[in-house]
KEMI-199537 format. One record per residue (C-alpha): residue number from 1; residue in one letter; x, y, z. Coordinates in steps of 0.25 Angstrom, whole numbers, plus 2048, in hexadecimal, padded with zeros to 3 digits. Layout:
BEGIN
[rec NUM "A" [X Y Z]]
...
//
This chain:
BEGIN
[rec 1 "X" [800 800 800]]
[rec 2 "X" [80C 80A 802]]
[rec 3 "X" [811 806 7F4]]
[rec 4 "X" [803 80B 7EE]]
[rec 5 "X" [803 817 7F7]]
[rec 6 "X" [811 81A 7F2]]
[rec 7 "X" [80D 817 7E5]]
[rec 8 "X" [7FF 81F 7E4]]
[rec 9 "X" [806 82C 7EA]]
[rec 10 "X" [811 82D 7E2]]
[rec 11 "X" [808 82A 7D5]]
[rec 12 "X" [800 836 7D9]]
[rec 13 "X" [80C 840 7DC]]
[rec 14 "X" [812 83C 7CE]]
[rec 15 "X" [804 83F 7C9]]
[rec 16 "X" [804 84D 7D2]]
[rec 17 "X" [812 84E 7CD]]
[rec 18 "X" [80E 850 7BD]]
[rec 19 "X" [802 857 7C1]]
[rec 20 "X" [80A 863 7CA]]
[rec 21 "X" [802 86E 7C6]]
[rec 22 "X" [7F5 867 7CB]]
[rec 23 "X" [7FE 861 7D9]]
[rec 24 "X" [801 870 7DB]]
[rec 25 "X" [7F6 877 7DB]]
[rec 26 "X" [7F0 875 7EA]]
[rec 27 "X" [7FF 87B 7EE]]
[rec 28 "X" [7FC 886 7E5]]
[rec 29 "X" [7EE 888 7EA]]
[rec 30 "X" [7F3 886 7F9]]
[rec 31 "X" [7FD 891 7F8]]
[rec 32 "X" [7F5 89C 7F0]]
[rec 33 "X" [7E9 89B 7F7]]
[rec 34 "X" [7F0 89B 803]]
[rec 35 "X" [7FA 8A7 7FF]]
[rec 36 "X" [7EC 8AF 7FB]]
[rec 37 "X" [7E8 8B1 809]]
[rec 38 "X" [7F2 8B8 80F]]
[rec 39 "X" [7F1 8C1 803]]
[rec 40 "X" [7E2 8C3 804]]
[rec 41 "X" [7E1 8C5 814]]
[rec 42 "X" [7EC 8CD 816]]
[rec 43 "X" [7FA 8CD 81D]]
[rec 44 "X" [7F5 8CB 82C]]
[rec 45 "X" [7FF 8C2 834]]
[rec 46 "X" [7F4 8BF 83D]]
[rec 47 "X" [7E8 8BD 833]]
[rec 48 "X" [7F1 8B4 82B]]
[rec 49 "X" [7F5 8A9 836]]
[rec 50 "X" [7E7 8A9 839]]
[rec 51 "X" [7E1 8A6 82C]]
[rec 52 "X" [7EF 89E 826]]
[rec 53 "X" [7EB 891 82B]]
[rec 54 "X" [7DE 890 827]]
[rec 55 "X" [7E2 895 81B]]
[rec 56 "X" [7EC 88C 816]]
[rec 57 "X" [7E6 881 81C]]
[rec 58 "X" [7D9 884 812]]
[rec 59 "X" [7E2 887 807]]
[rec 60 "X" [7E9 879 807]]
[rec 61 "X" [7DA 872 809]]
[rec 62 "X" [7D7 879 7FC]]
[rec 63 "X" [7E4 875 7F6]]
[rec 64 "X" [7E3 868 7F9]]
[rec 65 "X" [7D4 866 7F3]]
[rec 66 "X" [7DA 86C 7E6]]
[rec 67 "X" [7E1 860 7E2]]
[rec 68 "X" [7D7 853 7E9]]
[rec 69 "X" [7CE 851 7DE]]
[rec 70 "X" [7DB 84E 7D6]]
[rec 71 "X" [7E0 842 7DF]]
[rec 72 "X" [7D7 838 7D8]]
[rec 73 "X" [7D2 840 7CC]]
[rec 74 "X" [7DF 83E 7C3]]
[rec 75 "X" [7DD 82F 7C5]]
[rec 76 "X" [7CF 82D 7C3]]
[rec 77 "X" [7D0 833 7B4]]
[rec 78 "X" [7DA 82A 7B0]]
[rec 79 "X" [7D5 81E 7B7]]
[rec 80 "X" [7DF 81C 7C3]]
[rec 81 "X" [7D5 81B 7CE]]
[rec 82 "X" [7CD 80E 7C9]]
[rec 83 "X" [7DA 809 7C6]]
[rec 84 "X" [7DC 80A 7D4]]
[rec 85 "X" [7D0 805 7D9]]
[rec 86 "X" [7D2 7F8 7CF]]
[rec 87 "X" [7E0 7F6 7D7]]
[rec 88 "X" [7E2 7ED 7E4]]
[rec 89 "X" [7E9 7F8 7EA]]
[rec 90 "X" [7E1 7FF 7F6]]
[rec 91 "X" [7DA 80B 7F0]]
[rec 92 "X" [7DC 813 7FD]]
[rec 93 "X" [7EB 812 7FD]]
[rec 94 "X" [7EA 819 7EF]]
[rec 95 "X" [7E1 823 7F4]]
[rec 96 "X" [7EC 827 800]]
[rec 97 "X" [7F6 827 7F4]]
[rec 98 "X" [7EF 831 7EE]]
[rec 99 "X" [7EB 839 7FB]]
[rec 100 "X" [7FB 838 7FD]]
[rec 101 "X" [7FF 83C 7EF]]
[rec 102 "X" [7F5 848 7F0]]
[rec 103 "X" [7FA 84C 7FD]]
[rec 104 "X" [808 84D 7F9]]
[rec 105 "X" [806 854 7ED]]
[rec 106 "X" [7FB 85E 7F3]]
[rec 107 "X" [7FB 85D 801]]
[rec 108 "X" [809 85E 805]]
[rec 109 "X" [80E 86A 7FC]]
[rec 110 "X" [802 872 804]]
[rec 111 "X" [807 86D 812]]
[rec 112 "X" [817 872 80B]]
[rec 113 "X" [80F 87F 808]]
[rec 114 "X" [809 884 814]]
[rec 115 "X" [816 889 81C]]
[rec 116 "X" [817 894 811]]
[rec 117 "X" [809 897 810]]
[rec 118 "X" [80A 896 821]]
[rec 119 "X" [812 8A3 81F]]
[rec 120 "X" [809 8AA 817]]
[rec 121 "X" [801 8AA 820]]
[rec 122 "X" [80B 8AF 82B]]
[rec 123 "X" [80B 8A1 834]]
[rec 124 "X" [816 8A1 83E]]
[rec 125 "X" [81F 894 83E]]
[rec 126 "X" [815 889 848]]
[rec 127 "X" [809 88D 83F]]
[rec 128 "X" [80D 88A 832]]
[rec 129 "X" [813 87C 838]]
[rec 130 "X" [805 87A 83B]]
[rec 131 "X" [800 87D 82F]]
[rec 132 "X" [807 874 828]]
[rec 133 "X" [808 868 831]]
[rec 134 "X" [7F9 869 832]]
[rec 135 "X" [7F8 86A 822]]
[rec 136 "X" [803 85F 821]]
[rec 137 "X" [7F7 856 82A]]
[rec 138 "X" [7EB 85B 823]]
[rec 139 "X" [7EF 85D 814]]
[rec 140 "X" [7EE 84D 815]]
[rec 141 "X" [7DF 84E 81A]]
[rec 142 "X" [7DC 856 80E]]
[rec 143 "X" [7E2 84D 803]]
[rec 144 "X" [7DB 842 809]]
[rec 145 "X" [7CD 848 80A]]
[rec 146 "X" [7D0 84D 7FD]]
[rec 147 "X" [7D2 83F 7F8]]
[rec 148 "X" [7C4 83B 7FC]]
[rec 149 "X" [7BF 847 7F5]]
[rec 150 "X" [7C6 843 7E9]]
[rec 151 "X" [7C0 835 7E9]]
[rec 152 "X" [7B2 838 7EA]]
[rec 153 "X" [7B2 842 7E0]]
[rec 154 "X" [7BA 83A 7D6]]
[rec 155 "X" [7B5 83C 7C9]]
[rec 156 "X" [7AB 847 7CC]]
[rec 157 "X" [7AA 855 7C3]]
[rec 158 "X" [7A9 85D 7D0]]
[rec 159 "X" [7B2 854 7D7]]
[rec 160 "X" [7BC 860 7DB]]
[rec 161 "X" [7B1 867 7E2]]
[rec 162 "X" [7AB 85C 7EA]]
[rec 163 "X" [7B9 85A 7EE]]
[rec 164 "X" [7BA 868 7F4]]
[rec 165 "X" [7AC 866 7FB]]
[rec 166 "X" [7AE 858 800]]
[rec 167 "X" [7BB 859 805]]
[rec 168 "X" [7BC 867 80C]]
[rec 169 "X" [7B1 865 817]]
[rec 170 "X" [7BB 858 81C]]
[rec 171 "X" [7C9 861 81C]]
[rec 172 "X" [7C2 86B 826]]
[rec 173 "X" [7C7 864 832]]
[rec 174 "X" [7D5 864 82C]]
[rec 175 "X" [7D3 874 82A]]
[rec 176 "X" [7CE 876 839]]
[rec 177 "X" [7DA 86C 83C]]
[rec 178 "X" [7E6 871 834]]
[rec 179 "X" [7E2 881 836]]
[rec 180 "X" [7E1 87D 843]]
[rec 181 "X" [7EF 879 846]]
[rec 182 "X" [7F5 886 842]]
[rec 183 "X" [7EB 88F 848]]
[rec 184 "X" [7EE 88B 856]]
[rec 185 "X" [7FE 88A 853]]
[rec 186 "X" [7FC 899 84F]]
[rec 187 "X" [7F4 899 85D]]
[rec 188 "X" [7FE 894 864]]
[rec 189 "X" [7F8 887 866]]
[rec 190 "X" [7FB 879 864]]
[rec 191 "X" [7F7 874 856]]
[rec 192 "X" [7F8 864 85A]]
[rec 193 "X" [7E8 864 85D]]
[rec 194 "X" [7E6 867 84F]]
[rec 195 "X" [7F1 860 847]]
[rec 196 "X" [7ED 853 84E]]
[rec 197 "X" [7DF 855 84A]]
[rec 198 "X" [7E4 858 83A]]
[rec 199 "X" [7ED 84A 83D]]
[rec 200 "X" [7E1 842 841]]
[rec 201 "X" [7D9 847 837]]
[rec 202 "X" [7E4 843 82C]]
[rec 203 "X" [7E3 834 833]]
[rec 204 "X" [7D6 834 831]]
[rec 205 "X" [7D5 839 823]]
[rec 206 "X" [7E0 831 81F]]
[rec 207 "X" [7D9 824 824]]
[rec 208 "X" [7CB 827 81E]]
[rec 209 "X" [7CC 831 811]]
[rec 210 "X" [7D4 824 809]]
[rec 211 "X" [7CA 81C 80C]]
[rec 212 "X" [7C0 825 809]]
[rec 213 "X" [7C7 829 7FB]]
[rec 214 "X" [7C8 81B 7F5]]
[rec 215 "X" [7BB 81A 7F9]]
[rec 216 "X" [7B7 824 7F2]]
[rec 217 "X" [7C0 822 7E5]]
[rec 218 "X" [7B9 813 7E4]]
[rec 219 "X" [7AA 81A 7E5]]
[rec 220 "X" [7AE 824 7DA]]
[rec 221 "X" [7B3 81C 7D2]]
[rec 222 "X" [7A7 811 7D3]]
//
């Protein structure tokens, strides 16, 4: 099962790999939207730390929903996925391969990104820590609702849209988690209530969103 894990993430980074414009443009998203704000609000120290996290913490949840409904989508037009389900090997290992692949490829430039956008926003050292160990545990969560999303909506005109409307409501506890964290670091308070929260909720997620995914990959395709 480790050699299919292997396999299936390092298929789809080659695929992201050629495709580089379209693997690059949630980082793009996440760092001009985020830049935007300080431009728009103002230069206020104290209006920036307040707003930052929930800003770049929104930012990246948008970012990450840009590129979902492509985590199946390429290899449902040319046939990949019912090759896949025709195989012996367990659909839900594939699925975390792909979660995986997304993940790196999306998810983890963000979490790279967030120091630099953290002092945009005028975060002193212990905040923008936070930030990105609490998006470094919650980018994960996002890619693997964002893969259920991407399955039930395999195949759909509107499937990008539906993504965005079923997907969102389940990533507000990570928000209220991941914001959270840096707002009471910037208080002065400990942040380890929260980030164990935003951990439990990634066990959890990673336990049940594969499941829910292959799942949902057999039903559409039926």
């Amino acid at each position: 099962m480790i050699g299919l894990l292997l396999a299936v993430t390092r298929r789809d980074l080659l695929l992201a790999r050629r495709r580089r414009i379209e693997a690059l443009l949630p980082l793009g998203f996440f760092v001009v939207a985020a830049s935007l704000f300080p431009i728009g609000v103002g230069p206020e120290p104290q209006t920036l730390r307040q707003i930052g996290p929930g800003v770049v913490w929104v930012c990246a949840l948008l970012a990450a929903m840009l590129s979902v409904t492509q985590m199946f989508a390429s290899d449902h037009q040319d046939g990949s996925i019912e090759q896949m389900l025709l195989s012996s090997q367990p659909l839900v290992v594939i699925v975390v391969g792909k979660v995986l692949a997304h993940w790196l490829s999306s998810g983890l430039p963000l979490v790279l990104a967030a120091p630099l956008i953290g002092l945009l926003f005028g975060m002193q050292a212990p905040a923008i820590a936070t930030l990105t160990l609490s998006l470094l545990l919650g980018t994960p969560i996002l890619s693997l609702l964002g893969a259920v999303g991407a399955a039930l909506t395999l195949g759909l005109r509107s499937g990008a849209a539906l993504v965005f409307l079923l997907v969102l409501p389940l990533t507000v506890p990570a928000l209220i988690f991941g914001t959270g964290a840096v707002v009471a670091v910037d208080a002065g308070m400990s942040a380890q209530a929260h980030l164990s929260l935003l951990g439990a909720l990634l066990i959890l997620t990673a336990l049940g969103a594969p499941l829910a995914s292959a799942a949902a990959l057999r039903i559409a395709l039926d």
